[in-house]
N, C-alpha and C positions, 0 to 999 in steps of 0.2 A: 721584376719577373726574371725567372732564369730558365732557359731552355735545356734539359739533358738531351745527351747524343741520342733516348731514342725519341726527342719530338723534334729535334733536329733532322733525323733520317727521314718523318715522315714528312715531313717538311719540304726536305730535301726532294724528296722523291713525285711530288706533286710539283713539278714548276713548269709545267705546259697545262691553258684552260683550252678545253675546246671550244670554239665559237657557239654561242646562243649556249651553254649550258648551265648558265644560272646562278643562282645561289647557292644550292646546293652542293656544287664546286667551291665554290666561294669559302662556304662553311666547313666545308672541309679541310680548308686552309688555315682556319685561323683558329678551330677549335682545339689541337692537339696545343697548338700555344697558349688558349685561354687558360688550360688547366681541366682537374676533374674533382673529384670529391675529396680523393686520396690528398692531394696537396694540398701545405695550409695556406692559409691567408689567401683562398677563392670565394670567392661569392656565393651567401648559398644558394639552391636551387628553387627560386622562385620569385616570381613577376614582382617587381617593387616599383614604389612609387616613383615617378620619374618620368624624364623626356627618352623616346626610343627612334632610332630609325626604321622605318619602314619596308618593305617589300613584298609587295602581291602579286598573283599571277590568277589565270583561268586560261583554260581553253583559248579563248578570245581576246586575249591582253595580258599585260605585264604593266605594273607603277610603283611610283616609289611614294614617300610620303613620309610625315613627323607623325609619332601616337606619343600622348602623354594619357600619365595614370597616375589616379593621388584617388587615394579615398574611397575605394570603390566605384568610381568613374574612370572612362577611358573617353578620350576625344581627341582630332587630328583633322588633318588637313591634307590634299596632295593637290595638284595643278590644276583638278577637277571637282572633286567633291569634298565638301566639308565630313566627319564622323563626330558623333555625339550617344554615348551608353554609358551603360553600367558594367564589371565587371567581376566576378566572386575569385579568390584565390585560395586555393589545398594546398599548401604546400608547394611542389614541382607543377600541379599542374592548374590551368584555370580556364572559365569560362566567362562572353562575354556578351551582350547583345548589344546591337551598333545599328542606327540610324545612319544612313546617307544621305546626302544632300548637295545635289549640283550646284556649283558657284559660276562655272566657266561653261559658256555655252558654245557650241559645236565642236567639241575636240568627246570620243567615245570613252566608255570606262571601259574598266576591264571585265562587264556584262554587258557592252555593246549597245544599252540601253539608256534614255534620257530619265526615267524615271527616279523618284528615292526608292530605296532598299531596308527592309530588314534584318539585317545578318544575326547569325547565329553562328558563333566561335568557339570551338575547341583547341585548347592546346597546354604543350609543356614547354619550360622554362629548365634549360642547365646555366648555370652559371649567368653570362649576362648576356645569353640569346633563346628569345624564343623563338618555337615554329606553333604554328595552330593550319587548324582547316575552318571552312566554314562554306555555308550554303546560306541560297535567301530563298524565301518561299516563290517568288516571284519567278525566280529560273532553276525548277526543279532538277537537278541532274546535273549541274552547272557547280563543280568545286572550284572554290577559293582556298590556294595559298599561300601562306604568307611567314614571310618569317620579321622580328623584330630585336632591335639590337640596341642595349642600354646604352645611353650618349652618357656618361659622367662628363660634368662643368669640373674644369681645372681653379682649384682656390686660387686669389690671385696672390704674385710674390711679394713677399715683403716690402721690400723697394718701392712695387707702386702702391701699395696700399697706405704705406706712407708719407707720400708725395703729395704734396696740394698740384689742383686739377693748376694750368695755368690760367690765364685770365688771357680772350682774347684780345688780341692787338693788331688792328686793321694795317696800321703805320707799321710794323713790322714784316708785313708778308712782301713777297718780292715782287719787284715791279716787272711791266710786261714792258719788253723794247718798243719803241716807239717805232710806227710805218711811214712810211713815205705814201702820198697819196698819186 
């Protein structure tokens, strides 16, 4: 990837975040790097199958969390609640409906509530981040958002893929100095 002087300027020109401002900021950061449509060899714009990083917020919380997507399903995990749906992709933009479901008990979501949830997800995909919104019937009024960010797996190098695993060897590993009692 190569930076020109004007994604370097803008680059440049963001290097203070202000405390508690989010993603948002974040995104700001790293998109004029990712690339746009104009430039080749970018990604195109829409949700693919794959592992994503996480980030949601409401009113009443902030969490981070893994979504993965293959096939029309979308599912994840975060410290709290399991997710498990379906989700449709247009092109740039897609929709999702997600099941919730508490794993870890007495720590709050980010709807402040112990129950599961229905979500309902809109949103668009540039390159290899999305943002959506979404609401659950359950807390009328109460927006969810989130934004999600393609993890690509590094193929592995030559070298090790080459390489036989070793064979472990107990007699090899280093000895502990011995104590005095």
């Amino acid at each position: 990837m190569s930076l020109n002087p004007e994604t370097l300027g803008a680059f440049s020109r963001t290097t203070y975040m202000r405390p508690g401002a989010g993603i948002n900021q974040v995104l700001e950061l790293i998109m004029p790097i990712m690339g746009s449509r104009e430039h080749p060899g970018e990604v195109p714009p829409m949700l693919k199958d794959g592992t994503y990083a996480a980030w949601f917020k409401t009113p009443l919380g902030q969490g981070t969390g893994i979504v993965h997507v293959a096939h029309g399903r979308i599912w994840g995990r975060d410290n709290v609640m399991t997710y498990d749906g379906t989700c449709e992709v247009d092109g740039d933009r897609f929709t999702a409906t997600v099941t919730t479901k508490r794993h870890t008990e007495g720590l709050p979501t980010v709807f402040g509530d112990d129950q599961e949830l229905e979500l309902k997800l809109e949103g668009t995909c540039a390159g290899k981040v999305a943002t959506y919104v979404g609401t659950a019937e359950q807390f009328s009024g109460v927006i969810l958002e989130g934004t999600l960010i393609f993890s690509e797996q590094q193929p592995p190098r030559a070298a090790e893929a080459r390489e036989p695993i070793p064979k472990f060897a107990p007699a090899k590993l280093p000895k502990l100095p011995r104590r005095s009692r």
